[in-house]
C-alpha positions as CSV (number, residue, x, y, z in Angstrom):
1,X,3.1,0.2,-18.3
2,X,0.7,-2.2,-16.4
3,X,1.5,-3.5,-13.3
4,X,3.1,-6.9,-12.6
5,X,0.0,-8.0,-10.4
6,X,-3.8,-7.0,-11.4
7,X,-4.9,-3.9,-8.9
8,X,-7.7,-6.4,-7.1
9,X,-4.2,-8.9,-5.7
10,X,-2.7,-5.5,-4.4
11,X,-6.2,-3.7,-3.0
12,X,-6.8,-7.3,-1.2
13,X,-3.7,-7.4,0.4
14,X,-4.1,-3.6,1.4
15,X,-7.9,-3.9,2.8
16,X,-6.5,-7.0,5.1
17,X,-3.0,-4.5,6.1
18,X,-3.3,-1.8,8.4
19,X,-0.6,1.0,7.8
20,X,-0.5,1.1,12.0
21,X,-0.5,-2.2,12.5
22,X,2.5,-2.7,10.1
23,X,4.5,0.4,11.0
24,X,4.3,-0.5,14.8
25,X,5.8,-3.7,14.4
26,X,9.0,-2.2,13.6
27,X,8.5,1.4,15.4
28,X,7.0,2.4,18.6
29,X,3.7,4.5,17.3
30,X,2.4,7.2,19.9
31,X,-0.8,8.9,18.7
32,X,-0.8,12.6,18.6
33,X,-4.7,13.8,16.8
34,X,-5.6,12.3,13.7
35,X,-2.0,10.8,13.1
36,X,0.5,8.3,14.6
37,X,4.2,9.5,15.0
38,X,7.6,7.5,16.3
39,X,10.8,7.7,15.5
40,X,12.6,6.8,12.4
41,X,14.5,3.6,12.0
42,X,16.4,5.1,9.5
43,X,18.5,7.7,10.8
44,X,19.3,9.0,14.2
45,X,15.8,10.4,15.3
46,X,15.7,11.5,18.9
47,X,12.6,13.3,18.2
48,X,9.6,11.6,16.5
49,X,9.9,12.9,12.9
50,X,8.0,9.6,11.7
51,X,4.2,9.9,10.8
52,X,2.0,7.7,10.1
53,X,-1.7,8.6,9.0
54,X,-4.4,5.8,9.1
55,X,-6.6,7.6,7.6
56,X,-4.8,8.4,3.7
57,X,-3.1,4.6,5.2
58,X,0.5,6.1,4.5
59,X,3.7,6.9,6.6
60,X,6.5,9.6,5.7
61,X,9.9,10.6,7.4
62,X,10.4,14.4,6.8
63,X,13.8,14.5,7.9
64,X,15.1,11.2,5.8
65,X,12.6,12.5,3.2
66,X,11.3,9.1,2.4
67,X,7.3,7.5,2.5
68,X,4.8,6.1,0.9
69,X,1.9,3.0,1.5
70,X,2.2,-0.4,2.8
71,X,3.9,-1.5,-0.2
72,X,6.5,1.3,0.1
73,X,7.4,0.4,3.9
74,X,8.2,-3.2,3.8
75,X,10.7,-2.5,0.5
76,X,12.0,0.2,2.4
77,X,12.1,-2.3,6.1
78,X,13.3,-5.1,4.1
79,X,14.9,-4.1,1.2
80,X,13.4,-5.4,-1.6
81,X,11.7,-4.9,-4.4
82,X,7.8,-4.2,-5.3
83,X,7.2,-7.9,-6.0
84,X,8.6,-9.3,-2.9
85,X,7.3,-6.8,-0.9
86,X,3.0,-7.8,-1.8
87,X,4.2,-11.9,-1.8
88,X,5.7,-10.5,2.0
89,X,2.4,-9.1,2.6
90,X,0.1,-11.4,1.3
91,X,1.5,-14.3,3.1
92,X,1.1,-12.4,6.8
93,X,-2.2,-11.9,5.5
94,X,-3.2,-15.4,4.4
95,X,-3.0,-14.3,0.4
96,X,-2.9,-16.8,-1.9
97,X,-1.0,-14.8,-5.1
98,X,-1.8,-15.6,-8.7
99,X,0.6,-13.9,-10.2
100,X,2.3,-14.8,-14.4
101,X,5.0,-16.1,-12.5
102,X,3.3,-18.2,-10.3
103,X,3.1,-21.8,-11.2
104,X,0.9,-24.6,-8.9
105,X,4.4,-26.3,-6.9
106,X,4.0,-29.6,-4.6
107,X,5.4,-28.1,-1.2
108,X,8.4,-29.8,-0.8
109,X,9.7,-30.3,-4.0
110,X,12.9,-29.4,-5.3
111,X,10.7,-26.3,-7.5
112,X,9.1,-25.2,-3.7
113,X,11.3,-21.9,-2.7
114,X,9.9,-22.6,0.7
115,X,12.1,-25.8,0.8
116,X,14.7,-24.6,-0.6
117,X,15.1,-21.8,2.1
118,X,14.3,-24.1,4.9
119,X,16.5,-27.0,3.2
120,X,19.7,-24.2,2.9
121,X,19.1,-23.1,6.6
122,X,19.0,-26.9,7.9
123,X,22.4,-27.1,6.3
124,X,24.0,-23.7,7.6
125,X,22.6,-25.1,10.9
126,X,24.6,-28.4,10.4
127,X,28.0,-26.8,8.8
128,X,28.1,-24.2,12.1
129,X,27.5,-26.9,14.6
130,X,30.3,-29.1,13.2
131,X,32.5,-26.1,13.5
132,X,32.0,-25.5,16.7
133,X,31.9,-28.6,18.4
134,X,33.1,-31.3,16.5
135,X,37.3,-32.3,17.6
136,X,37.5,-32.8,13.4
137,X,37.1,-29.0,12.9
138,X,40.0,-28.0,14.9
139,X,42.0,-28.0,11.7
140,X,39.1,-25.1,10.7
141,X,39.5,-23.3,13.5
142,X,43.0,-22.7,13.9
143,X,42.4,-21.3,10.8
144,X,40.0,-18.8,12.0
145,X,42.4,-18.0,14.8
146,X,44.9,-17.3,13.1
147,X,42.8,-15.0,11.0
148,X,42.5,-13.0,14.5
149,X,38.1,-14.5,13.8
150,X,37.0,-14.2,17.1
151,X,34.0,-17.3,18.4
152,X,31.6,-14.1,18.3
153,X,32.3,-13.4,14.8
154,X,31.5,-16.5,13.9
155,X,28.3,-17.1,15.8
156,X,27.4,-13.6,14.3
157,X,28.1,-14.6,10.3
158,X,26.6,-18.4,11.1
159,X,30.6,-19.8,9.6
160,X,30.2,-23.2,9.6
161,X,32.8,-25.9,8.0
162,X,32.2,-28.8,5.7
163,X,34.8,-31.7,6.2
164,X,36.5,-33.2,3.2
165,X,34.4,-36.0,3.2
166,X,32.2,-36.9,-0.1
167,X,29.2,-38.3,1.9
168,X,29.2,-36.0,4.7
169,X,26.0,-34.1,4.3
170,X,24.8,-36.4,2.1
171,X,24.4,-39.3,5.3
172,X,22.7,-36.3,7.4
173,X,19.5,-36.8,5.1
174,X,18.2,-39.8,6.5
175,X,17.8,-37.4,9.3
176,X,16.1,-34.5,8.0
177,X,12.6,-34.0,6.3
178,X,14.7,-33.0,2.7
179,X,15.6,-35.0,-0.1
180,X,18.5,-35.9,-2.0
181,X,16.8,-33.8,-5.1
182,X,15.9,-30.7,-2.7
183,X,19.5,-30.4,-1.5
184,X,20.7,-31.0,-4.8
185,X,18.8,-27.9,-6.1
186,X,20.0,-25.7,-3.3
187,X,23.5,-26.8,-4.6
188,X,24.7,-28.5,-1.9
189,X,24.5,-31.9,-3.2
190,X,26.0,-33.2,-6.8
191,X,24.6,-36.3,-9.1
192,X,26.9,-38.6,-10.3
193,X,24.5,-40.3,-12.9
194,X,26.6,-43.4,-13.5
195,X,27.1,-44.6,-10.5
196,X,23.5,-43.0,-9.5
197,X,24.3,-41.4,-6.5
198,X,24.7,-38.2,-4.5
199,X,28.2,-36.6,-2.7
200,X,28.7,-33.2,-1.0
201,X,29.2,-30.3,-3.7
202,X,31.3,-28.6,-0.5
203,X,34.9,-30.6,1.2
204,X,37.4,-29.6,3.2
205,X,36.2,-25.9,3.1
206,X,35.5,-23.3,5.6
207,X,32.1,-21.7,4.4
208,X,30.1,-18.8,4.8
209,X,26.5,-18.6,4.7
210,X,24.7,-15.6,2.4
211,X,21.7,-14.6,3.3
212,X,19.1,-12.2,1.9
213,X,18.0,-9.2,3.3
214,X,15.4,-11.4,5.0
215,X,17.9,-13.4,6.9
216,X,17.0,-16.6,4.5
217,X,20.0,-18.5,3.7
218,X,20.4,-18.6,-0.4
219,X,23.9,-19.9,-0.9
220,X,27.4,-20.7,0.3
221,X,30.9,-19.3,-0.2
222,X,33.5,-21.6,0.5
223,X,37.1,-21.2,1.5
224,X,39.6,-24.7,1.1
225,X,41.6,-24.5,3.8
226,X,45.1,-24.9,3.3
227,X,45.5,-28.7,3.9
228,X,43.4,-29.6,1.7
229,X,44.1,-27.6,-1.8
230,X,45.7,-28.9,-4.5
231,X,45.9,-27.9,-8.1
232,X,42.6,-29.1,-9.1
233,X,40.6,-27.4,-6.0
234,X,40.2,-23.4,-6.5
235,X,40.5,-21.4,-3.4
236,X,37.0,-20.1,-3.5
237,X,33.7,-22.0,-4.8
238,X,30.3,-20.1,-4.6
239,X,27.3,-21.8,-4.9
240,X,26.3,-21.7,-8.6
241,X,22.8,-20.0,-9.3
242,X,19.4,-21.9,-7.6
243,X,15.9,-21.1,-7.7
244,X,17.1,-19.0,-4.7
245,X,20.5,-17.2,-5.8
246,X,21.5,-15.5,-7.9
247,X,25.2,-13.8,-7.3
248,X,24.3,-11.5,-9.5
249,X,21.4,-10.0,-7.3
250,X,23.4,-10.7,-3.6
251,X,25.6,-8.9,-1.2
252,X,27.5,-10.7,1.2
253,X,26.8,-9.7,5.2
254,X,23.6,-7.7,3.6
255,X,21.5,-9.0,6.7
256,X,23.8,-8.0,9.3
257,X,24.6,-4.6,8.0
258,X,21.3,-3.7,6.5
259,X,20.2,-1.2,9.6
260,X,23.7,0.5,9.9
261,X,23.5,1.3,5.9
262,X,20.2,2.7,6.3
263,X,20.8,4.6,9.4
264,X,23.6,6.1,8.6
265,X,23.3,6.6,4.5
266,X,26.4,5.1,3.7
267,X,27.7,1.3,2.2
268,X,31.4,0.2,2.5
269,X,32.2,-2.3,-0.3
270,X,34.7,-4.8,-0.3
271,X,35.9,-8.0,-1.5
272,X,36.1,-10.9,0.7
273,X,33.8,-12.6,3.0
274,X,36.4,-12.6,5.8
275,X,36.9,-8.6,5.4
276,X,33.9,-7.9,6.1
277,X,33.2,-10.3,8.8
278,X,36.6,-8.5,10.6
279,X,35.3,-5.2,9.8
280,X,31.9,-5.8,11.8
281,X,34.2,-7.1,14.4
282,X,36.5,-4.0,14.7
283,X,32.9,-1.8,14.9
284,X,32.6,-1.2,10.7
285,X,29.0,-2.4,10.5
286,X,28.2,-0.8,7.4
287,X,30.0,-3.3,5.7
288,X,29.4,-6.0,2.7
289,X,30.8,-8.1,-0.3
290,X,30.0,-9.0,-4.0
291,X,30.3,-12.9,-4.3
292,X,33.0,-13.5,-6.5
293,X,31.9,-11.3,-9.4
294,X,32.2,-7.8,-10.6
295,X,30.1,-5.2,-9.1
296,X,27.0,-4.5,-11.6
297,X,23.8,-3.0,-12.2
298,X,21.5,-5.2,-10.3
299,X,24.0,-4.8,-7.2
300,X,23.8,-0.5,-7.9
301,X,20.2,-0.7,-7.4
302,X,19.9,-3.2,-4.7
303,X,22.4,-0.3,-2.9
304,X,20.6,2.7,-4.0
305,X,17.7,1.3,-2.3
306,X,19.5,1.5,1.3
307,X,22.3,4.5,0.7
308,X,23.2,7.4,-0.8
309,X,27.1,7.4,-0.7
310,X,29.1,4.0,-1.2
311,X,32.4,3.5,-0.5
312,X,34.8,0.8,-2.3
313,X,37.4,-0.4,-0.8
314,X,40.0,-1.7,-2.6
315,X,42.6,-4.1,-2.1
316,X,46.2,-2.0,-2.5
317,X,47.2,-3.6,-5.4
318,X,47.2,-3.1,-9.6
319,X,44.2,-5.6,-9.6
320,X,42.3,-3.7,-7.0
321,X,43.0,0.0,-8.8
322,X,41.7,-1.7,-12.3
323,X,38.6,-3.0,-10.5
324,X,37.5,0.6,-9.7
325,X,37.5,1.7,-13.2
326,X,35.3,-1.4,-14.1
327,X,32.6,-0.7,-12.0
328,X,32.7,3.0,-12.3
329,X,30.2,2.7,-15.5
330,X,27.6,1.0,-13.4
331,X,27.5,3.9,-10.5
332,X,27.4,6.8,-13.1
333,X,24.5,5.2,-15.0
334,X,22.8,4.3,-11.3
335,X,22.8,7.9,-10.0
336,X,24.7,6.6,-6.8
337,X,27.2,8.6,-5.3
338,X,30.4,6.2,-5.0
339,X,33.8,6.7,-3.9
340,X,36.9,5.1,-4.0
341,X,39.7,4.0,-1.3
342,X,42.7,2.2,-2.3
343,X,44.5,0.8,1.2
344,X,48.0,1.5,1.6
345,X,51.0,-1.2,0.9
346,X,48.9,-4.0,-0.8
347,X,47.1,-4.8,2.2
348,X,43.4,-6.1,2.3
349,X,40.9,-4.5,4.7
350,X,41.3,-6.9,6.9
351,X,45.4,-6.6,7.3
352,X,45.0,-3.2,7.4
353,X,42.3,-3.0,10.6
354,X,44.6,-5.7,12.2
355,X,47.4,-3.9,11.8
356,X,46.2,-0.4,12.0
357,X,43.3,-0.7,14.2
358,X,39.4,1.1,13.8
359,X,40.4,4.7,13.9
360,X,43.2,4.8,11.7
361,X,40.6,3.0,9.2
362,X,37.7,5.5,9.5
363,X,40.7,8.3,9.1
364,X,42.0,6.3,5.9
365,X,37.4,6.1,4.6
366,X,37.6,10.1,5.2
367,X,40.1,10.1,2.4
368,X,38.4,8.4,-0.1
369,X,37.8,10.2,-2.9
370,X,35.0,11.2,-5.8
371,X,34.8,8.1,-8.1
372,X,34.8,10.2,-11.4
373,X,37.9,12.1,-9.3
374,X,39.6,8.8,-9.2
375,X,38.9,7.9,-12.8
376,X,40.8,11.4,-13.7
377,X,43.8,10.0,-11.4
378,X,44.2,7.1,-13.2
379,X,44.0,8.3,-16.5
380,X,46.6,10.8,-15.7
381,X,49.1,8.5,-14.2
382,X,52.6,8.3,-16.3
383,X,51.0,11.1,-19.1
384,X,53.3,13.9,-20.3
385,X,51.2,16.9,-21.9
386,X,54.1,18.2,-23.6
387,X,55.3,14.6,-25.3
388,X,52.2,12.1,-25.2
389,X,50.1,13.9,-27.3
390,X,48.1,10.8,-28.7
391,X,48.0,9.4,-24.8
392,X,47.1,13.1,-23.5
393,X,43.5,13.1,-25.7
394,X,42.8,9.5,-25.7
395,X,42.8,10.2,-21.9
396,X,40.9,13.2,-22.2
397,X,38.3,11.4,-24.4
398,X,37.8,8.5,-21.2
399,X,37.5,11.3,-19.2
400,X,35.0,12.9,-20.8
401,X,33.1,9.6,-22.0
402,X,32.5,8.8,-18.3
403,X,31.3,12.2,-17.4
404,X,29.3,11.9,-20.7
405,X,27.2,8.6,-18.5
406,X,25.9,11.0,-16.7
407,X,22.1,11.8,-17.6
408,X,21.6,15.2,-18.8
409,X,18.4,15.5,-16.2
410,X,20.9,14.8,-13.4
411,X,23.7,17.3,-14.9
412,X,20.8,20.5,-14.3
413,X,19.1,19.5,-11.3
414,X,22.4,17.9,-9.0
415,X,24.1,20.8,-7.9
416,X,27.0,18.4,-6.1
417,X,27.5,16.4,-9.5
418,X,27.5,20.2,-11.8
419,X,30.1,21.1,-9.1
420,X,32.3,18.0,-9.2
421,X,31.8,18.3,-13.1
422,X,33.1,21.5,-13.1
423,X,36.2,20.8,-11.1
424,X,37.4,18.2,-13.2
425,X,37.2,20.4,-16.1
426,X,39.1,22.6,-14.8
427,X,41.7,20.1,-13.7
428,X,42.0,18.8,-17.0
429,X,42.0,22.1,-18.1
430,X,45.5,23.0,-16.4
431,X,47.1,19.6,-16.9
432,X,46.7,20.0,-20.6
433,X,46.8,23.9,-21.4
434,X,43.6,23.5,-22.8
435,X,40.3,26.4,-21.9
436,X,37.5,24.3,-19.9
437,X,34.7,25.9,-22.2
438,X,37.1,23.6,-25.1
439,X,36.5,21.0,-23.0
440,X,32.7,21.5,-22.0
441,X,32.3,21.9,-26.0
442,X,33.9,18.1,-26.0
443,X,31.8,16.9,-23.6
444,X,28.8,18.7,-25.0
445,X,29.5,16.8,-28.2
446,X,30.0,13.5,-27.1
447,X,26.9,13.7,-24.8
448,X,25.2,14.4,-28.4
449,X,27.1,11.6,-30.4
450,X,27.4,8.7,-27.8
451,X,27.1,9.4,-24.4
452,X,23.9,10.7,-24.2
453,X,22.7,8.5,-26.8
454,X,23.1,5.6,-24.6
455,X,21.0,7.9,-22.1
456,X,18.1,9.0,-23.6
457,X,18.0,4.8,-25.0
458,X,17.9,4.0,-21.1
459,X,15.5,6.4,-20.2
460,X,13.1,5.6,-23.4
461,X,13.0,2.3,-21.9
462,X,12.6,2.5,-18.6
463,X,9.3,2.2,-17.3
464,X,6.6,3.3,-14.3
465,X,8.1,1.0,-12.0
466,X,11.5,2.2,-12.4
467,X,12.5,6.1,-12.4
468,X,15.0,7.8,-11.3
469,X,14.7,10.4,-8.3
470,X,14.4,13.7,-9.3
471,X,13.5,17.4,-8.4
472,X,10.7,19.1,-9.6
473,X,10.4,22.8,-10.0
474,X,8.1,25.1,-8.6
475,X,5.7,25.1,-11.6
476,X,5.5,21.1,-12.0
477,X,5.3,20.6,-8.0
478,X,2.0,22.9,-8.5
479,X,1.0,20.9,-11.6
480,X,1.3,17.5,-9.4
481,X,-0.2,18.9,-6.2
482,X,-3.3,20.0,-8.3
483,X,-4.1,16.5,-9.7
484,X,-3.5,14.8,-6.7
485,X,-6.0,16.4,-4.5
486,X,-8.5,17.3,-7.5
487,X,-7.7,14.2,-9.7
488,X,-11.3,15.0,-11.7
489,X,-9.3,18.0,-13.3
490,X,-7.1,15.2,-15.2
491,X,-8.8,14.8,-18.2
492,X,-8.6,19.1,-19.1
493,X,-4.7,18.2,-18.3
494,X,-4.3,15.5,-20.4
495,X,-5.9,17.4,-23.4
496,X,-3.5,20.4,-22.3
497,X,-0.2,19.2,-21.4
498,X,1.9,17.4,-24.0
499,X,3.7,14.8,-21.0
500,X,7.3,14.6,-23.1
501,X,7.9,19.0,-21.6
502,X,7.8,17.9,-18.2
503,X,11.1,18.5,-16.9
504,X,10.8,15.6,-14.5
505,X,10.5,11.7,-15.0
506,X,8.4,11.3,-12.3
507,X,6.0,13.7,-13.3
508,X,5.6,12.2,-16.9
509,X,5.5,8.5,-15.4
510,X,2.7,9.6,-12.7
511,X,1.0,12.2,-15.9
512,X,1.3,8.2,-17.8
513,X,-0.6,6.3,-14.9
514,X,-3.5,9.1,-14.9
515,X,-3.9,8.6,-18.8
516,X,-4.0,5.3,-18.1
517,X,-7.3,5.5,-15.8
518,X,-9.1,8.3,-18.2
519,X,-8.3,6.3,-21.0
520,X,-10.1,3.4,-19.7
521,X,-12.8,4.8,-18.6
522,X,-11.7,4.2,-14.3
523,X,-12.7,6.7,-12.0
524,X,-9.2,8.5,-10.4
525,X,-8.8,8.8,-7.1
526,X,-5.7,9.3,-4.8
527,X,-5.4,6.0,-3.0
528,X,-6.5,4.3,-6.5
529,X,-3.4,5.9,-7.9
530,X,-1.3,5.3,-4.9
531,X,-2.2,1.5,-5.3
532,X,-1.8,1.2,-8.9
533,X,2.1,1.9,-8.8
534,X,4.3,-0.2,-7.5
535,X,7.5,1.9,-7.2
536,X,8.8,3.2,-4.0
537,X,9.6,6.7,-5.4
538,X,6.6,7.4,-7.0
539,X,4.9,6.5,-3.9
540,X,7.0,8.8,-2.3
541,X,6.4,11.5,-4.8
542,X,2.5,11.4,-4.6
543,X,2.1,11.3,-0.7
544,X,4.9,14.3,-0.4
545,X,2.8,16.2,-3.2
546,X,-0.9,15.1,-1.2
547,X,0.5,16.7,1.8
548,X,1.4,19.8,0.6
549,X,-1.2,20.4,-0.9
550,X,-3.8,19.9,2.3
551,X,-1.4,22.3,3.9
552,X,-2.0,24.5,1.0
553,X,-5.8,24.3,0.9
554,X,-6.5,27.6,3.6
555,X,-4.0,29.7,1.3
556,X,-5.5,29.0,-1.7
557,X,-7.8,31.7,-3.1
558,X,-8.4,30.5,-7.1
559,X,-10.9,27.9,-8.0
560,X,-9.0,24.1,-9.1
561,X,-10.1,24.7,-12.2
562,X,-9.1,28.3,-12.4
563,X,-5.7,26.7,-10.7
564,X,-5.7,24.4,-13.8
565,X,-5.8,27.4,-16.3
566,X,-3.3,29.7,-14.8
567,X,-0.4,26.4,-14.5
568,X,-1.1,25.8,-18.3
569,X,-0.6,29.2,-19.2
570,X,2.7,29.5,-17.0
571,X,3.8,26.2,-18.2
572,X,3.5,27.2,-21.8
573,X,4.9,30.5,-20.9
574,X,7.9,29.1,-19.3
575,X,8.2,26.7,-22.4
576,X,8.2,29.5,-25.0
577,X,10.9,31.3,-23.0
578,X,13.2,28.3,-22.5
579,X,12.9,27.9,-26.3
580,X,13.8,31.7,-26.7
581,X,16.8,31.5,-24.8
582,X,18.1,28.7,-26.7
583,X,17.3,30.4,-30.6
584,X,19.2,33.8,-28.3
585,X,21.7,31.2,-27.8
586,X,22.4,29.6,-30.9
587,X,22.6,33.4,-32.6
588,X,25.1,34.4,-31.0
589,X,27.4,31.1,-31.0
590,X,26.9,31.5,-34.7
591,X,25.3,27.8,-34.7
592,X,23.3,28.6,-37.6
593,X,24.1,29.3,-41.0
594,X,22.3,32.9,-43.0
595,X,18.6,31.0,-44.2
596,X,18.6,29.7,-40.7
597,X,19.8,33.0,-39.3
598,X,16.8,35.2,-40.5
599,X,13.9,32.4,-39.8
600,X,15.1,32.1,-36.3
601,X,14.9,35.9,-36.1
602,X,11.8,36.8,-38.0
603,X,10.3,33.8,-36.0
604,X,11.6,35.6,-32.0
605,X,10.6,38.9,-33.5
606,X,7.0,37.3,-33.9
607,X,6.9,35.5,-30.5
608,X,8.2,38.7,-28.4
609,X,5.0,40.7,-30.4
610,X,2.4,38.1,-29.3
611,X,3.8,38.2,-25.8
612,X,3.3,41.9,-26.0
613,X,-0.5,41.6,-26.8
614,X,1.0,43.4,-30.4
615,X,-0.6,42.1,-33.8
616,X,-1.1,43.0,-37.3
């Protein structure tokens, strides 16, 4: 559970940050009493429903239901994680970071990022240049015209071309303040060791410059052009992994679309560089690409922390309807809402806009359908109930596996995913003459023997800096409130609430971090807690609970500590009754055998007397 960076790192950066000062860069701050407020970034605000407070040093959007610290804005801004969000901050602040992962590098080295970002930029800078001016590019673009790429497009994406030359780049060092090794550790350059000497790792390919959601140029996706392939040259060659890629972790066209996803909610995935690039040039600007490999979990969470609905969009082919059921896993273990369109006639999304134009496209987007939807679609293609028995429940069982992903947490408190859940049941329940409460059973059982195994394994691991969003109910919300605006009332809590009964992750993992400061002995105070985590949700979660409860305080007629007693009471209450519902439950399903029977019901009999104030 400790953090990645010692609390004095993080409180230096914060003391040298003003939450005003930050904010304003992005948004236009108008002060209205005590607090700052502007309009969102991150949604269509025509009325100012940001606020910033200077004093508490925080900033929260109630409509987009988003906020948190300084921390918690630039990973929201920039879209990044906790890590590169404080190295962000400490550098505008003039922070040298000691961090475990921080090693003493000679600036400009081949181990300096620094070089390495401003080596890969020199090079896009070079490769674009040479496509648009130089008469031995032609050959490139014609290609790009006849791809219907307008000059703008290109300009836009940085496309530059690399001639199929060996030395090409290579002679443009004597020119530049970068080294053979520093452009060879980008992955621009290759070593041949016996002849000791360098040659362009990129020839005779159009190429496309990825960039982080920074704007820093990481890597390269290149694209022979016709004249130049042969059996030996693939069509596409990425970069392979640097100090400063990892394909894994990137998106293509992540910096140009970054503010469209996060004002408007919603990611459109696809699968080529040049499909996207026509998609922003027909007005899709929500648009982006893997690179070259299979959508996983790093890419899930990267998304999750800009949308809340993504969109696939498949090629219209038997490779592109197999890709969706690949991926699915990774967006039902994410909690991210995906869903799936497969274009008409085998085209690509950028045939289809070509052919079919914007509005036909955003019609076709509108049709796409619920990802677990489209994994019942596919399962069922070519099955006869009545004759493929053995293909009919091996079906079934994928069907139910994949629902199975789903955390049980999520299953109670999503009311859209227990709805969607539902449906398919009932779908599967008509296609195969089979009652839905069979099938519920089914999944109920492989939840127990496999699926939610694999669950409750995820969640044990997961740690403060990485939980899931989550609701809390009315009793918990109270609990939180309480301990954030009277945090000396923790150590009674901690001796009275067992942490694993909490309903919510985020309430155990923020119940964790307040053990944490009574068990060594650290005085506990709201901004001390809102600097100790790192995660954006949990900042989130605290400033949201710190609010209500100021606008709770006049209302409020019970001492805390009275306030303490009565939740712990309630919260054991409400405990007792859940478990009194589910021995109710297993009685009358007959789960039990006859010993087990007549404990269960001498043991309720007891309870419902001591509830009743009735003894012996």
């Amino acid at each position: 559970m400790p953090a990645e960076f010692n609390v004095d790192a993080k409180e230096q950066v914060r003391q040298l940050t003003d939450i005003v000062d930050l904010t304003g860069q992005s948004i236009h701050l108008q002060k209205r009493g005590r607090i700052y407020v502007g309009l969102c970034p991150w949604h269509d605000d025509e009325r100012p429903s940001m606020q910033v407070d200077p004093e508490r040093q925080t900033w929260k959007c109630w409509v987009c239901d988003i906020g948190g610290d300084i921390f918690s804005f630039v990973m929201q801004r920039e879209g990044v994680d906790f890590r590169e969000a404080l190295e962000l901050l400490a550098e505008a602040a003039g922070i040298q970071l000691s961090g475990p992962r921080r090693d003493d590098i000679q600036a400009g080295s081949p181990n300096d990022k620094k070089t390495l970002y401003a080596a890969a930029a020199w090079a896009k800078n070079i490769f674009h240049q040479y496509l648009l001016h130089h008469a031995d590019a032609q050959i490139a673009r014609d290609y790009f015209t006849q791809r219907g790429i307008s000059n703008e497009s290109l300009t836009t994406y940085q496309v530059g071309f690399a001639p199929n030359r060996w030395d090409f780049l290579a002679n443009q060092i004597a020119n530049s303040p970068y080294s053979h090794e520093v452009l060879k550790a980008v992955a621009l350059l290759g070593h041949n060791a016996d002849r000791n000497s360098y040659y362009d790792f990129f020839r005779g390919r159009v190429l496309f410059p990825i960039h982080d959601t920074q704007n820093r140029t990481v890597a390269f996706g290149g694209r022979i052009l016709p004249q130049f392939a042969d059996d030996r040259a693939a069509k596409y060659v990425n970069s392979p992994e640097t100090l400063i890629f990892s394909k894994s972790e990137q998106l293509y066209g992540i910096d140009i679309s970054l503010d469209a996803i996060r004002k408007g909610g919603k990611a459109l995935v696809m699968e080529g560089y040049t499909d996207v690039i026509v998609a922003n040039q027909y007005g899709v600007t929500n648009v982006v690409a893997v690179l070259g490999t299979a959508i996983n979990d790093i890419h899930v969470q990267h998304l999750k922390r800009i949308a809340q609905e993504v969109t696939l969009v498949l090629d219209g082919d038997d490779a592109g309807r197999r890709r969706a059921n690949e991926v699915l896993e990774h967006f039902v273990k994410g909690h991210l809402d995906l869903r799936i369109l497969t274009l008409p006639d085998g085209l690509d999304p950028c045939d289809y806009l070509q052919n079919h134009g914007t509005s036909s496209f955003f019609d076709l987007i509108n049709t796409s359908v619920d990802a677990l939807q489209h994994k019942v679609n596919i399962e069922l293609v070519g099955i006869n109930p009545a004759v493929d028995t053995h293909k009919s429940a091996l079906a079934i069982h994928n069907i139910l596996s994949t629902l199975a992903m789903v955390p049980r947490d999520q299953t109670i408190s999503d009311v859209d995913y227990r709805r969607r859940e539902q449906l398919i049941l009932g779908r599967l329940g008509r296609a195969f003459s089979l009652p839905a409460d069979d099938l519920r059973q089914q999944l109920s059982t492989i939840r127990r023997n496999g699926g939610s195994q694999t669950v409750i394994q995820t969640t044990e691991k997961t740690n403060p800096s990485s939980p899931q969003p989550d609701v809390l109910d009315a009793t918990e919300a109270e609990i939180l409130e309480l301990l954030v605006s009277h945090p000396e009332l923790t150590p009674g809590a901690i001796r009275s609430f067992d942490p694993y009964m909490f309903r919510s992750d985020n309430l155990r993992y923020i119940f964790e971090f307040l053990s944490e400061f009574v068990n060594q002995g650290e005085e506990i105070s709201f901004d001390q807690l809102l600097l100790k985590i790192d995660d954006p949700i949990l900042k989130f979660v605290l400033v949201q609970a710190e609010e209500n409860a100021k606008n709770k305080e006049s209302t409020v007629q019970l001492t805390p500590t009275a306030r303490l007693e009565s939740l712990i009471e309630k919260f054991q209450r409400e405990i007792r009754d859940g478990e009194e519902r589910e021995t109710i439950r297993k009685l009358r399903n007959n789960e039990v055998n006859a010993d087990e029977e007549m404990i269960l019901l001498q043991e309720l009999l007891e309870q419902q007397r001591l509830d009743r104030g009735l003894s012996d």
